[in-house]
N, C-alpha and C positions, 0 to 999 in steps of 0.2 A: 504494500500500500504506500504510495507516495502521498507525501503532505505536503503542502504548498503554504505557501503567505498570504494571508485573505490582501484583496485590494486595501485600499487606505479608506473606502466610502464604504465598504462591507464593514469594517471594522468602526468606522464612527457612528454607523445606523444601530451594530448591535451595542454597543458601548451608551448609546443614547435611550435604549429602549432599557438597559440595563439599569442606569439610574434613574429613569424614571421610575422603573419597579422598586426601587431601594427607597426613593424619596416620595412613594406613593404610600411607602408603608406607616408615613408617621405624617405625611399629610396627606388633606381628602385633595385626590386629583379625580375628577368625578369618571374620567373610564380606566383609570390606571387600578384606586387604591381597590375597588375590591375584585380586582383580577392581577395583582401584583405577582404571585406566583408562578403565573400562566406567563406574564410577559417577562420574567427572568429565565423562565424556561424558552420562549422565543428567542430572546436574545442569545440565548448561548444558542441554537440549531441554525442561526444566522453564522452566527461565527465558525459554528464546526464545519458547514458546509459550504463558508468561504475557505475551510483550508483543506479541505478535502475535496469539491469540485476545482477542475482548473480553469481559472477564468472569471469567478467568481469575486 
């Protein structure tokens, strides 16, 4: 299995949707806070499949 380096805009979307789920947990962000777990899980299948697709 080769792994690659997600792009720089893969990495800033999941990196973004990431802290939003961290900063949804202690404020109400009305679609973030009570699906916060769901979108720190997003964010990481963003990431894994910028380094695992290539091109991504």
């Amino acid at each position: 299995m080769n792994v690659n380096a997600p792009k720089q805009i893969t990495f800033l979307i999941s990196l973004v949707i990431a802290i939003l789920a961290v900063v949804g947990m202690f404020v109400n962000i009305p679609v973030v806070s009570g699906n916060a777990a769901w979108a720190a899980i997003v964010a990481y299948i963003i990431l894994a499949a910028g380094c695992l697709l290539p091109g991504l």
